[in-house]
C-alpha positions in Angstrom: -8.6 152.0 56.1 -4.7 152.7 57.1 -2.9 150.6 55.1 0.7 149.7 54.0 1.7 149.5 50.7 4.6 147.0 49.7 6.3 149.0 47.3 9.5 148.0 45.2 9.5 151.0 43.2 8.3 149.5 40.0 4.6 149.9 37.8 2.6 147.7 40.1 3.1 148.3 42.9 2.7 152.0 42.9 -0.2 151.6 40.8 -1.6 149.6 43.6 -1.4 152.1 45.9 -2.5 154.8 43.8 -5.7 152.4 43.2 -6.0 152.3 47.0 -5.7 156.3 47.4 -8.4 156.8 44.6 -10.6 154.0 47.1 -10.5 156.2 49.8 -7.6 154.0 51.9 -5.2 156.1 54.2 -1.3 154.8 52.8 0.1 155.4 56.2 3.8 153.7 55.8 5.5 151.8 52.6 7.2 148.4 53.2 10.0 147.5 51.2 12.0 144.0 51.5 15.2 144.3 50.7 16.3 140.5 48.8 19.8 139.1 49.6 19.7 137.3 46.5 18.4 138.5 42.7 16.4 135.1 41.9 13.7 136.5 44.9 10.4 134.8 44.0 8.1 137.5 45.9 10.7 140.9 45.8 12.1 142.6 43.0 15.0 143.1 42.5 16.9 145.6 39.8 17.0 149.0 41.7 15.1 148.3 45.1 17.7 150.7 46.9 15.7 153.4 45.1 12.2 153.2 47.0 13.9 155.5 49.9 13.8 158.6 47.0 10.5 157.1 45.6 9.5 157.5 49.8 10.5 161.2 49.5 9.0 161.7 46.3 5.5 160.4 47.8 6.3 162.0 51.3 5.2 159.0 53.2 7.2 156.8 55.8 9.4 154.2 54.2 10.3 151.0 56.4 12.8 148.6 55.2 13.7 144.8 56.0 16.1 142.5 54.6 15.0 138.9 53.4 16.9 136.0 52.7 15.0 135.6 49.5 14.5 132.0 49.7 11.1 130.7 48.5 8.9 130.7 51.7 11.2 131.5 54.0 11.2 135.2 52.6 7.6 134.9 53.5 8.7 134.8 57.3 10.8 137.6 56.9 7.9 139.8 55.5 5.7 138.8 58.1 7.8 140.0 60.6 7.9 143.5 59.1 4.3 143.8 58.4 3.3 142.3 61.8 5.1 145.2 63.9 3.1 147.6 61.7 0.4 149.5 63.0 -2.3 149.5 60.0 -5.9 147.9 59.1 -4.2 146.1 56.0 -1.7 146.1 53.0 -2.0 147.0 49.7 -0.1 145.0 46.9 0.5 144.9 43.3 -0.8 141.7 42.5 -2.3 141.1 39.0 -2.4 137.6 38.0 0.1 135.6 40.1 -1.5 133.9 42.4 1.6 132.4 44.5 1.8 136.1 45.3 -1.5 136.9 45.9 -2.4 133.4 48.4 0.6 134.2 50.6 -0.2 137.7 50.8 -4.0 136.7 52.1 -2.8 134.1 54.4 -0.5 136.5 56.1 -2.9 139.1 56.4 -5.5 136.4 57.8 -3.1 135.0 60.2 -2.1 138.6 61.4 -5.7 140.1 61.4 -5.3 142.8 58.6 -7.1 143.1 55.2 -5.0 142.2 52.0 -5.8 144.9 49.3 -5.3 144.2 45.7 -6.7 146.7 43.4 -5.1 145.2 40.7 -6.0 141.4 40.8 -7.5 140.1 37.8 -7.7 143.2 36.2 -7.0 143.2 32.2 -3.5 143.9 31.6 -3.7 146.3 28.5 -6.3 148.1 30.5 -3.8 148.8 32.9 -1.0 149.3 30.9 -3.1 151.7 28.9 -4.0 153.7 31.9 -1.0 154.2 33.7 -0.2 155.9 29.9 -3.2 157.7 29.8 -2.6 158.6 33.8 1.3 160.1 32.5 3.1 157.7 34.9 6.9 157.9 33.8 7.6 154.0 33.7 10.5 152.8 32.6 11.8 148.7 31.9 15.1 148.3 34.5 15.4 144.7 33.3 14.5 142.1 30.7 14.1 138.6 30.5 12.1 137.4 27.7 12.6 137.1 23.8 11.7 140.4 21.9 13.1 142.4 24.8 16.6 143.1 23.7 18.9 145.5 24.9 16.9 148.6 23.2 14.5 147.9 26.0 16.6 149.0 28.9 15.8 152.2 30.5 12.9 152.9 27.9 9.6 154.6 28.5 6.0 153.2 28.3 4.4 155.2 26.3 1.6 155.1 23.2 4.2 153.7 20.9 6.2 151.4 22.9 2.6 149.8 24.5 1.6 148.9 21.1 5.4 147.0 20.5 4.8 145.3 23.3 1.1 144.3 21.8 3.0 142.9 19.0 5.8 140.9 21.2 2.6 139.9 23.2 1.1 138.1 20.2 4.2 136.9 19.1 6.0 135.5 21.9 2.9 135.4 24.6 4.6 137.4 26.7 3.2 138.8 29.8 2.0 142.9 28.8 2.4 143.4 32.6 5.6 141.0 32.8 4.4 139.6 35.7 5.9 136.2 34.4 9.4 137.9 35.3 9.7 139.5 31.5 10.8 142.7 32.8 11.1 144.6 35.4 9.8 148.4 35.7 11.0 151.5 37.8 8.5 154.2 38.3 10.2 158.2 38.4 7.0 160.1 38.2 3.1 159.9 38.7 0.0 161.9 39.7 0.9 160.7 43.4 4.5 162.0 43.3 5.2 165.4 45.0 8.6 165.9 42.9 9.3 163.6 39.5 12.6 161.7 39.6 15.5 162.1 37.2 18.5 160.1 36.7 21.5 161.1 36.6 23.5 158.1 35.9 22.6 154.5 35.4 24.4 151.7 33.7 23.6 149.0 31.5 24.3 145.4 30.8 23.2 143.0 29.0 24.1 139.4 27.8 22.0 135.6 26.7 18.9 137.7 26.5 18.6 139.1 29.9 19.8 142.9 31.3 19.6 145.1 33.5 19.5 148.7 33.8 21.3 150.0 36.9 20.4 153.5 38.6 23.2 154.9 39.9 22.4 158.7 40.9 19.0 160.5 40.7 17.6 163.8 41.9 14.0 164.9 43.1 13.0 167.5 41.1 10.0 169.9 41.2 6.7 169.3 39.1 5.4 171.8 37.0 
């Protein structure tokens, strides 16, 4: 099928649409809603300006629409976007959350497209451990959850970091995928990627046990 992919730049959902490549889907266009306000409940939020390199990176059309961010309403403003799309269906990152994943299905049903979740229900260290094994470059851009203290921000998932967040998983029951809003993620390379992303400045805060890591300036830069 030609699908869109709703992409906010972090693990999920270009995972997702990496999933959906390796089904055989076409990813035609990436969607991208851009929130008004940080609390969105469906869009990320911490670097979302950066899914026009991530675009380039991938070499696929990007579109763009800005959403109040409002519970439900935002849902209006997404339908909007994907309704003046010209696709069989979206792809999303979905895991676990199924406030996500209903509104997602119901808008696809009401517009006549398939809703594509490779992810759903899928275990979460398996898919942590695979986009490891896979050598996606993920980084956390935010935290919001005891054990993930300023350290966190703007470090890799890797072999040794996945297993700390085993640990702070057993300990504090939080989400391995943070789909509870633990952290946020920010993809700069994967097999899909044409050129790898590197920063060149970001910023950091941090303060009451959340942060935020800020990308200021990147380049695309060829793979070897």
């Amino acid at each position: 099928m030609r699908l869109a992919a709703l992409v906010t730049g972090g693990k999920d959902s270009i995972y997702a649409l990496y999933q959906a490549q390796q089904m055989g889907h076409s990813i035609d266009v990436l969607a991208t809603m851009i929130p008004e306000r940080s609390d969105s409940y469906m869009f990320h939020f911490p670097n979302i300006h950066l899914t026009d390199v991530i675009a380039k990176a991938l070499e696929i059309t990007l579109v763009k629409a800005p959403t109040c961010g409002i519970k439900e309403k935002e849902l209006d403003d997404l339908k909007r976007l994907l309704g003046s799309l010209d696709v069989d269906g979206v792809v999303t990152g979905a895991i676990a959350s199924t406030y996500q994943k209903d509104r997602i299905d119901n808008m696809c049903n009401e517009l006549g497209i398939k809703s594509i979740a490779p992810l759903w229900h899928q275990d979460p260290l398996k898919i942590m451990q695979e986009l490891v094994d896979l050598k996606f470059k993920v980084i956390l851009v935010g935290v919001s959850a005891f054990g993930l203290d300023q350290k966190w921000l703007g470090r890799e998932i890797n072999a040794e970091s996945l297993a700390e967040l085993v640990e702070l998983n057993k300990k504090y029951q939080i989400s391995l995928v943070g789909e509870g809003g633990e952290y946020e993620s920010l993809v700069l390379d994967a097999p899909i990627y044409k050129k790898r992303i590197e920063i060149l400045e970001s910023e950091t805060s941090y303060e009451n046990n959340c942060g935020v890591f800020v990308v200021k300036q990147v380049k695309l830069v060829d793979k070897d």
